[in-house]
C-alpha positions as a printed NumPy array, in Angstrom:
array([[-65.589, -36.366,  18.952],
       [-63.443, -33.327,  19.429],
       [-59.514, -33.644,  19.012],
       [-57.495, -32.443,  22.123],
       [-56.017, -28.873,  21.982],
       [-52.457, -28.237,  20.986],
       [-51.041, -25.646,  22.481],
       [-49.865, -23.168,  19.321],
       [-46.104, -23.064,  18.901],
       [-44.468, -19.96 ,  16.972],
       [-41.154, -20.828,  15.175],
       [-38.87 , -17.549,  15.413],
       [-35.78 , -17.198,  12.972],
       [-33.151, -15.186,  14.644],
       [-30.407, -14.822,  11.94 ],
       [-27.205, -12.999,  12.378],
       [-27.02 ,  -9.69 ,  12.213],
       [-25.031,  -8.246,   8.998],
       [-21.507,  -7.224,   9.778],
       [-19.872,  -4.382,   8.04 ],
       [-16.469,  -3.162,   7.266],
       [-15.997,   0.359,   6.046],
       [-13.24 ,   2.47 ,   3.891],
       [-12.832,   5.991,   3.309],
       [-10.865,   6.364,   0.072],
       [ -9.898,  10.134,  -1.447],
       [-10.6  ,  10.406,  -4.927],
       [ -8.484,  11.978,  -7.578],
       [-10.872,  13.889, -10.014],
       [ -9.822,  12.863, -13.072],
       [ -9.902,   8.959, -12.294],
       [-12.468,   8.777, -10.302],
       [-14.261,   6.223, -12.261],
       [-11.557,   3.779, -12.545],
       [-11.004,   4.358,  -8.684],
       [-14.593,   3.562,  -7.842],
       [-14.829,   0.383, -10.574],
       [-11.5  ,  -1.014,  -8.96 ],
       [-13.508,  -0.611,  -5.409],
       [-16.312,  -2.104,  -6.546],
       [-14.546,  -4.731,  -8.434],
       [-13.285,  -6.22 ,  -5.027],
       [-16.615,  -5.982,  -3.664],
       [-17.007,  -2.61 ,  -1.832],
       [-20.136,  -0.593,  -2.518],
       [-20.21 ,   3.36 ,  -2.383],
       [-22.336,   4.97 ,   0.142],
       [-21.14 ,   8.34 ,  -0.088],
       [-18.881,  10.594,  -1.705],
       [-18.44 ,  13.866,   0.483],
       [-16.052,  17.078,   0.261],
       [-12.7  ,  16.504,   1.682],
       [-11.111,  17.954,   4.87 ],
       [ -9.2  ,  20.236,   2.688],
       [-12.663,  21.47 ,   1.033],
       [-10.763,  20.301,  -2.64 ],
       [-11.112,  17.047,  -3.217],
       [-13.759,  14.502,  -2.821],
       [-13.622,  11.459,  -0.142],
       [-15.6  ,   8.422,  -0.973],
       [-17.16 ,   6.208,   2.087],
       [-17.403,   2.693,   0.792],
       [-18.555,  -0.395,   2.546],
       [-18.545,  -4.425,   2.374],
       [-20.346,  -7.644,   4.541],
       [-17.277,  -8.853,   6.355],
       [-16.337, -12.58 ,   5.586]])
């Protein structure tokens, strides 16, 4: 004797999308270590470190999941 057919169900997880916020933070040559630890110490990770408007210094993009 054959069971009856269930129809097959698919279970979908639809989770939140991730929600950025973004900072763009010059950086002074000669500390830019302790600039970029300090930013990362309050959770921000570097995504890019480009030339600055001026064409002298360096401007870092950073970026963190907002709470």
């Amino acid at each position: 004797m054959a069971l009856p057919r269930q129809p097959l169900c698919e279970v979908r997880s639809i989770s939140a999308m991730t929600r950025w916020e973004y900072a763009t933070v010059p950086l002074i040559v000669h500390a830019t270590k302790q600039i970029l630890d300090q930013w990362g110490d309050d959770g921000w990770e570097l995504v890019q470190v480009v030339p600055g408007p001026d064409g002298q210094g360096l401007v870092a993009y950073l970026k963190r999941e907002k709470q």
